[in-house]
C-alpha positions in Angstrom: -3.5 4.6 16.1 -6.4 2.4 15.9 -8.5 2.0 12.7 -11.9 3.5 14.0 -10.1 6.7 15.0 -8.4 7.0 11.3 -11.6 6.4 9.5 -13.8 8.5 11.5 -11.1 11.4 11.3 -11.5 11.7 7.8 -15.3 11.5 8.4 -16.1 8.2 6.7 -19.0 5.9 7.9 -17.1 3.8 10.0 -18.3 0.3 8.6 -17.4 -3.9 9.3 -15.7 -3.4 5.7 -13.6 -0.3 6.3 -12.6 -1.7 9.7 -11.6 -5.3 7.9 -9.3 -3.4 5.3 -7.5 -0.9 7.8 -6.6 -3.8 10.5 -5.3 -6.1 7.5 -3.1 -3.0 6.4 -1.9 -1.7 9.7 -1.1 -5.4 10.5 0.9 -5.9 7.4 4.8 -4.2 6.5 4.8 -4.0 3.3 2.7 -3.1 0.5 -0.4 -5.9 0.1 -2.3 -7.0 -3.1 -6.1 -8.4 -3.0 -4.7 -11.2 -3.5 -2.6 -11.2 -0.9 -5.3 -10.6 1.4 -8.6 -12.0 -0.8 -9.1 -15.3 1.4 -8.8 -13.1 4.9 -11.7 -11.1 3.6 -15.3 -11.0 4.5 -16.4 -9.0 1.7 -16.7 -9.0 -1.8 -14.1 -7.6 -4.5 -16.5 -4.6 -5.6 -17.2 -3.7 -2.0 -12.9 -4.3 -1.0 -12.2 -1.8 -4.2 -15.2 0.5 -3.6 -13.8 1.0 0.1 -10.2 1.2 -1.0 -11.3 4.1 -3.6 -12.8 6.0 -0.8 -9.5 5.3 1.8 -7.5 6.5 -1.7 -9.6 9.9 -1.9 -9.0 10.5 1.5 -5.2 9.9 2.0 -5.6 6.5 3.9 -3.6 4.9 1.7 -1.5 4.6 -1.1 -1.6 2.6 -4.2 0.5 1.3 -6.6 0.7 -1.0 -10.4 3.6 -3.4 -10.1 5.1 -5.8 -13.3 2.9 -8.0 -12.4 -0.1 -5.4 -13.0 -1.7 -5.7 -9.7 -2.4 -2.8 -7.5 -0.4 -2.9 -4.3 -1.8 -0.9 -0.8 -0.3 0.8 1.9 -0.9 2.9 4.7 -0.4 6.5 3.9 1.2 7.4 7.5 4.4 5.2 6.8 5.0 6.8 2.7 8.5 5.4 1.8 10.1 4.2 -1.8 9.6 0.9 -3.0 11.9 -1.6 -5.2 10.3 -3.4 -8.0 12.2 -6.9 -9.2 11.3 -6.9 -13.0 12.4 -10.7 -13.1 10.4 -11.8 -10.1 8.0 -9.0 -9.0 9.5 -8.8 -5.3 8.5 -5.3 -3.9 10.8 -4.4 -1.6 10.1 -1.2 0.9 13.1 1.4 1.3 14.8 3.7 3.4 12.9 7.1 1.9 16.3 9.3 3.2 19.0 7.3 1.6 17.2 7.6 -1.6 16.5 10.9 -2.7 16.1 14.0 -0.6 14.4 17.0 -2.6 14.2 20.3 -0.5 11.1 22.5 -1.4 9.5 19.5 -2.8 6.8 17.1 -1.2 7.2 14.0 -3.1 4.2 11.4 -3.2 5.7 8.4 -4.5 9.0 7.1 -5.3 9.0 3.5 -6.9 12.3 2.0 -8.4 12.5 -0.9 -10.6 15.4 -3.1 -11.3 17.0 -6.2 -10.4 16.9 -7.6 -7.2 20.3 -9.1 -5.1 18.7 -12.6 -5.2 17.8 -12.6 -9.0 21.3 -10.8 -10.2 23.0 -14.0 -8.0 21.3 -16.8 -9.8 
């Protein structure tokens, strides 16, 4: 789906800013940071946060606080568990069935933290 078609169907403005964000975080698989994505950017923080809130609000996205106490994004169409490393912050995205399966329930957010593979071997 292209990013002018989700924005204007939950009847945002459809602005340079909003576009910016959605094609970085189509492009991407796996949950970004704005730092990850701070030097592709062509706006400001307070405008990248102020259009995030809105994508938030209106179930673009998804958001998240790792360990290291940044906010991670992603798309809200492709919902699925995350693994935190609590040695080296790696977030790693899961399978959403092999994890837990709740009938009768809509679950919004599944994030597990532990040690990662590479971390327990070294």
């Amino acid at each position: 789906m292209k990013v002018e078609q989700i924005i204007k169907e939950k009847n945002l403005k459809l602005t340079p800013a909003r576009v910016e964000i959605l094609e970085i975080l189509v492009e991407q698989n796996r949950p970004i940071s704005y730092d990850d994505i701070k030097d592709r950017l062509l706006m400001d923080k307070a405008t990248f946060y102020r259009n995030i809130s809105r994508f938030e609000d209106s179930a673009i996205i998804r958001s998240f606080e790792s360990n290291d106490k940044k906010r991670y994004f992603s798309l809200e169409q492709n919902f699925h568990p995350h693994f935190i490393c609590t040695k080296c912050n790696t977030i790693s995205c899961l399978d959403e069935k092999s994890i837990i399966n709740m009938d009768g329930y809509k679950i919004e957010s599944i994030i597990i933290k532990g040690i990662c593979p590479k971390c327990l071997n070294s």
